[in-house]
N, C-alpha and C positions, 0 to 999 in steps of 0.2 A: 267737656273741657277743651277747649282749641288747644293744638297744639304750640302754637306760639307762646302762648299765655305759659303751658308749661315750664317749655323750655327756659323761657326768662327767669321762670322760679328758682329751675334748678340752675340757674348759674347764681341767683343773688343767696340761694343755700349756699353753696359750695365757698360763698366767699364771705360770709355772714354769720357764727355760731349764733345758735339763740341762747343768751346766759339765763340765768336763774332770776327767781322774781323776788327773792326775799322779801325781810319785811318792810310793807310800804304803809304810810297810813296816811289820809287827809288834812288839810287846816285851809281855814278860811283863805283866800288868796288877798283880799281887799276888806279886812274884820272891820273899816269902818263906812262899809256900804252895804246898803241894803236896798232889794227888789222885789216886787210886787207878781208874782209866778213869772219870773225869768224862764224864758221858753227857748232864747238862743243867743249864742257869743259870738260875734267877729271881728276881726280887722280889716281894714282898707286898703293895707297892702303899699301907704303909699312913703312908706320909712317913718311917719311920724308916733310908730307906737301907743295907737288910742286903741282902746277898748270899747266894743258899742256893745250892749245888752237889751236884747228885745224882751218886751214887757208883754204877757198875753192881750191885755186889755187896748195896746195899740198905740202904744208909747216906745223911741227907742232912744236909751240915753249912753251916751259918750264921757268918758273921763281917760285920763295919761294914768300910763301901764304901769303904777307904782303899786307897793304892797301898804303907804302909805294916805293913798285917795281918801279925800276926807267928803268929797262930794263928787255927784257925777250930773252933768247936766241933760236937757232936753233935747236931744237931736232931730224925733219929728214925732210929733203927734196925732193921728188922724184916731183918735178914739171917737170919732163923731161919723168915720165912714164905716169903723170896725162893727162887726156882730160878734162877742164873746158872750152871748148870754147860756150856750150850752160848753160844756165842760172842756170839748174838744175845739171848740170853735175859736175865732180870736186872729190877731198878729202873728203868724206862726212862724216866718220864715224871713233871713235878711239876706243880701248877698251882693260885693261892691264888684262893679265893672276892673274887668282885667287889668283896665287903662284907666282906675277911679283918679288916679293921680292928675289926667290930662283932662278928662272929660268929667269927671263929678257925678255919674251916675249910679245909681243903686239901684234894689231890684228888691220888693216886697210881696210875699203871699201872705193873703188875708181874707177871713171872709167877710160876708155884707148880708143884712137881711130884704128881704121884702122886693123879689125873692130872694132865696137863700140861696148864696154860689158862693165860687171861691174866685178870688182877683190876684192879677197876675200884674203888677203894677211897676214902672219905671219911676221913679225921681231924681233930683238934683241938690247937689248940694249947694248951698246958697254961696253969690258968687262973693260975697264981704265977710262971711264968718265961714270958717270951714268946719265947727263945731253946729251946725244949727243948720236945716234943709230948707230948700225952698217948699213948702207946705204946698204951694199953689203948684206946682210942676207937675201933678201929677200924670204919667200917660200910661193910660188902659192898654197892659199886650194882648192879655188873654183871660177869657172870663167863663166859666160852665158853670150850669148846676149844679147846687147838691139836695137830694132827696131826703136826706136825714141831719140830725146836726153833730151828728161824730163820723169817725174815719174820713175826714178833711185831706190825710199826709200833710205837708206844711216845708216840707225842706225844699230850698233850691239854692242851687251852686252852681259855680261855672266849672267846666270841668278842662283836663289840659287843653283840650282841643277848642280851647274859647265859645264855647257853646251854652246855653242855658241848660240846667238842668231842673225838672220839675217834679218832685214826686207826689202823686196823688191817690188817696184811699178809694176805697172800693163806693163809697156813698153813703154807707151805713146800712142800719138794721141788720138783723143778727144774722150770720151764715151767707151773707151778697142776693137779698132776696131778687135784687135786680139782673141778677149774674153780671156785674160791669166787668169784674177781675176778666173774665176771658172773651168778653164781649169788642174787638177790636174798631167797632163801632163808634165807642165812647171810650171819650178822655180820660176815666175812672178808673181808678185800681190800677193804674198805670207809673213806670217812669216817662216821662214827655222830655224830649230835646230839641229847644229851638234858636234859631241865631239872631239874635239883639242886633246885629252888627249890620245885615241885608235885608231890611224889609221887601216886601211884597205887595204888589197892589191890592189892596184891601186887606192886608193883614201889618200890623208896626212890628212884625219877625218874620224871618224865611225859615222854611226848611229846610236843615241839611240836608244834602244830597245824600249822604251815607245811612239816613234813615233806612229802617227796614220795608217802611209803608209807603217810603216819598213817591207820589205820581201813580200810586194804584189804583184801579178802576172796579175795585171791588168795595169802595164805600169807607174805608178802614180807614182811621185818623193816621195823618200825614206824620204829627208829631209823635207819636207812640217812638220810643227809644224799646222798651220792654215792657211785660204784661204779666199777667197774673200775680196782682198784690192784692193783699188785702188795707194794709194801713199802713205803711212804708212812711214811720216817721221821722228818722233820720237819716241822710246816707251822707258820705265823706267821700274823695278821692286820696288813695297812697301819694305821697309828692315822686316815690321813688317806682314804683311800679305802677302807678296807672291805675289801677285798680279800684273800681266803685265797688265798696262794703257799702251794704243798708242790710239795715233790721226791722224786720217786718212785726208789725204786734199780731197776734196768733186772735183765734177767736175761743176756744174753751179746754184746749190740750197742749198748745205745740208755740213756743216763741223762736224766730229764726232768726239766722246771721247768713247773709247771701252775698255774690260777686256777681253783679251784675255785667249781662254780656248782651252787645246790641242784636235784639230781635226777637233773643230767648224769652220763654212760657214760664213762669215761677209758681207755675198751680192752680194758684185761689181762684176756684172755690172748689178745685176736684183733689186738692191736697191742704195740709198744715201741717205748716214741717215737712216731716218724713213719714206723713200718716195719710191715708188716705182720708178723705172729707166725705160725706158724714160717720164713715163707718168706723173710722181709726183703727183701723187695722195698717198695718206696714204697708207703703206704698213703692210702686213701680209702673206705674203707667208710660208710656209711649211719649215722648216729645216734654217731656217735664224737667224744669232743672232743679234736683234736690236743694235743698241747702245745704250749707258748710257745716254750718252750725243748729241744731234745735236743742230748746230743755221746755222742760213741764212741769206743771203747776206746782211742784216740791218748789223749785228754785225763784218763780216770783210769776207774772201775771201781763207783765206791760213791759215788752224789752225797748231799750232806748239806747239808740244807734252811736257811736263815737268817732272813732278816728286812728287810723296806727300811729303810734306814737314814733315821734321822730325830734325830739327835743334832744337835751342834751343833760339835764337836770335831775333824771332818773334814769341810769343807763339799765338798771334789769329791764327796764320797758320798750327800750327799742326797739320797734320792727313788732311789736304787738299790737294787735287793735284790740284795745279798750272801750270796752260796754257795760251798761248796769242794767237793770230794771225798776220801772218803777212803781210797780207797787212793793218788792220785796226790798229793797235800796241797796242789792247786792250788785258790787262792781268787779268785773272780770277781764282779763286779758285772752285773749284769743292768738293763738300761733298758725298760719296755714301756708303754706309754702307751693299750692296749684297740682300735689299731688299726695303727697301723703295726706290723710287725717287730719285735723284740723285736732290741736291740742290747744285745751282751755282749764283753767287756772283762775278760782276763786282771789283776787286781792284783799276786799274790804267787805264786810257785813256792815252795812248801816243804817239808820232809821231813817236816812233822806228818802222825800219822793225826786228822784233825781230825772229830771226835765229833761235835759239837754247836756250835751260839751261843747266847748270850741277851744280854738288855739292861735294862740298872739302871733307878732312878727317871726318870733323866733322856735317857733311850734312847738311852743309848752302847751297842756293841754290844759282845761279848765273845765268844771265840774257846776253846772246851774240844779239849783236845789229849789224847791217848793216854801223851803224856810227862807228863802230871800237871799239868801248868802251864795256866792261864786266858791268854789273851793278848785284846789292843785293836790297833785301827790308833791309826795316828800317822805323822803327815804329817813330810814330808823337809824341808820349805819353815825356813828357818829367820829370827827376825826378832830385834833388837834391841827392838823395839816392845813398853812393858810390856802393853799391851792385845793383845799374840800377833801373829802374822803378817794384813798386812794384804790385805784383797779387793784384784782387781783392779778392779774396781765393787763401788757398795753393793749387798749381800745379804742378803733377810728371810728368815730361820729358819720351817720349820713351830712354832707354838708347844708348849708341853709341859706338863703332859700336855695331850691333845686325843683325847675328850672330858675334860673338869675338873668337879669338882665337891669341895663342903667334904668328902667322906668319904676322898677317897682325894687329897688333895693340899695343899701349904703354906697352911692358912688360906683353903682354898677359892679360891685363884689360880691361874691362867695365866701362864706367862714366854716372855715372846715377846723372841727374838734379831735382830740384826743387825746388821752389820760395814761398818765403811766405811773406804773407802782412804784419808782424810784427813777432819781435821775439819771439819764441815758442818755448817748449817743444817736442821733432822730433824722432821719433823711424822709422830708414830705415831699413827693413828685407828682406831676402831673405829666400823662401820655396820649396821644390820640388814638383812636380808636385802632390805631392798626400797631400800635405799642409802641409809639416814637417818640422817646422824652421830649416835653417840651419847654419844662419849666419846674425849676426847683425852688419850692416854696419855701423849705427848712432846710439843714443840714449843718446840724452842731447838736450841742452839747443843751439837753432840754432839765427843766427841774421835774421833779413828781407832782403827782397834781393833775390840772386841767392846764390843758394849753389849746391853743389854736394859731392858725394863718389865717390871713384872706388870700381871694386870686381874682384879679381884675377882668382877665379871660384873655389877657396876653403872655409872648412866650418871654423868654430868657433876651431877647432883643427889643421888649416892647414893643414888637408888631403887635395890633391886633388879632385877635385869629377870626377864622369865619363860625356859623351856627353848627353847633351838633352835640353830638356825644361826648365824652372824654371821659377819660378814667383817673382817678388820684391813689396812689398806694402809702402806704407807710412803712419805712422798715426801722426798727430801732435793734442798733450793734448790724447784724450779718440778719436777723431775720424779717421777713417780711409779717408783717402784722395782720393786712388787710387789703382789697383793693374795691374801691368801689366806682361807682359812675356818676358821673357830673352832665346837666345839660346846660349849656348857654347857648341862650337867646338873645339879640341885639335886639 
């Protein structure tokens, strides 16, 4: 575990309770749409609140983020370059450029037959409709083999550091008969990070510099981020720590939950889980990074990676990362704070084969099912209170988005939450990193309920301020409630 990593933890512990999870249970989020093995949810990040949902088959369709969507249209099609003829194969992955707002670019994994590989593809959104892609755009970044037609991986996302992120399965066939997972060789069984942003001659991406492999003369792919996966089919970044969760699918004992850290070994194929491989006996070998999290075949078969929840909609769930399986359709909450234990917590037993998550503008989270249906949590707690069911103490919300900046959000704002069990006395502040008020958000007399502010990312004078850190606190009457960290980006 770096100790940096730690230490971070233990300060957003120290300022952070994790409350209780009471009871939560599912409903459809759009009951009159329906999807054809929805495999992945995003947004575009670019304020206008669409919902895209990838179709395995190689269709991705678009509709506005209402609970009343009565249709959702076509956004790009290429079921004619897709191969989904084996279970695992297909559209598997979407993910819109930082900058999708000014440049229009997307980023799809998919695979192709004859031969059988996996594509690493750029497109554009069509410059007259912004619901609809240009089809023809396509540009090829990155293309390998695959040996078998399962353990494809399939996610990619950009991560804080504006970089691609790519995760890809071991190859197939049972146990890594190829050894890819630890083979540095090959692209396989690997996370891969590469940058859209600087090509290189002969390649339309560069390498980060801060790769583990960049410019080694020992053979070892450049883009390797980390290694030793077996089927790494979802992974998320925290908005608020940084922090890459992925969930590996296990092969006949062990399903994991991991923090991905640049360079590090994640086993497969000399580990699953916390077992050694073949022999499943308890594991400890030399240069391996456990995971956080494992369970076994009691609990379900096919774990399916999520996202820490950071919405505002279900506050027992904030600051948990939320995961199911999908063969057993059980959904859980994970708590891990970079040094204790990692505590986990059954939510929902369901009969979903649950696919996938993703999460809107305002990072709600959302739930892709095999039955076709998108679903959300929604809390059981029921209130007369027109400002929604009240805290049992006041609670300060991570703010959203976090990082903020004018390209990718309302007017260049921040909205920061927080609920209080009865009307109070409310002083919202903003301080820089060295603790020097700089701007007061609130300061009166608040009702119970949900409330919020924005902050533009100026002070009490309407200067701009520069890029970095900052902290917001809450105090309601004489006590302090909360304080957490803010980052703006211009």
């Amino acid at each position: 575990m770096q100790r940096g990593r730690a230490l971070l933890a233990l300060a957003l512990f120290a300022i952070t309770a994790a409350p209780s999870i009471g009871q939560i249970e599912i409903e459809p989020a759009f009951p009159n749409l329906s999807f054809t093995r929805p495999v992945d949810l995003q947004h575009p990040g670019d304020g206008t609140d669409r919902i895209f949902v990838v179709e395995q088959a190689g269709i991705i369709k678009v509709f506005g983020n209402t609970t009343s969507a009565s249709s959702a249209s076509v956004f790009l099609d290429i079921t004619s370059r897709v191969n989904d003829l084996g279970n695992e194969e297909g559209l598997l992955g979407l993910a819109f450029h930082p900058n999708y707002e000014a440049n229009g670019y997307f980023y799809v994994n998919y695979t192709a037959a004859n031969p059988r590989r996996t594509i690493i593809a750029r497109y554009s959104v069509s410059p007259t409709d912004p619901n609809l892609a240009a089809a023809n755009s396509e540009l090829i970044l990155l293309t390998f083999g695959q040996p078998y037609e399962n353990h494809n991986g399939g996610q990619l996302a950009f991560g804080p550091d504006g970089y691609l992120y790519i995760a890809t399965g071991d190859g197939g066939g049972g146990g890594d008969p190829d050894r890819n997972g630890q083979n540095r060789s090959s692209l396989l069984g690997k996370l891969l990070r590469i940058d859209v942003n600087n090509p290189v001659t002969g390649r339309n991406y560069g390498i980060p510099g801060g790769n583990p492999f960049a410019n080694n003369t020992a053979g070892y792919q450049e883009e390797i981020y980390a290694y030793g996966l077996r089927n790494p089919w979802r992974f998320s970044f925290d908005p608020v720590t940084n922090w890459l969760w992925l969930a590996d699918v296990g092969q006949g004992r062990r399903e994991e939950v991991d923090i991905i850290e640049n360079g590090k070994n994640y086993g497969w194929n000399l580990m699953e889980g916390n077992l050694c491989y073949p022999s499943g006996s308890p594991c400890d070998l030399p240069g391996l990074v456990k995971p956080i999290w494992d369970y076994g075949r009691g609990d379900g078969q096919s774990v399916t990676g999520g996202y820490v929840y950071r919405g505002a909609n279900v506050r027992s769930l904030v600051g948990a990362y939320l995961y199911a399986d999908f063969g057993s359709g059980r959904i859980w909450s994970l708590r891990y704070d970079g040094v204790n234990p990692a505590q986990n917590s059954l939510i929902r037993d369901t009969a979903l084969n649950i696919s996938s998550f993703g999460i809107d503008e305002n990072n709600e989270l959302y739930i892709c099912a095999f039955d076709g249906k998108i679903y959300r949590f929604k809390s059981t707690i029921t209130s007369t209170d027109p400002n929604g069911p009240r805290p049992i103490s006041p609670q300060l919300a991570q703010n959203y988005p976090n990082p903020f900046a004018p390209i990718n959000s309302l007017n260049g704002t921040t909205t920061i939450f927080y609920d209080l069990p009865q009307e109070a006395f409310v002083a919202l502040s903003i301080f820089n990193i060295n603790g020097q008020l700089i701007r007061t958000l609130a300061s009166g007399s608040k009702p119970a309920g949900k409330n919020f502010s924005r902050w533009d990312g100026k002070d009490d004078n309407g200067t701009a301020l520069p890029n970095g850190v900052y902290l917001y606190r809450l105090k309601v009457g004489n006590a302090v409630v909360a304080t957490r960290r803010i980052i703006f980006l211009k």
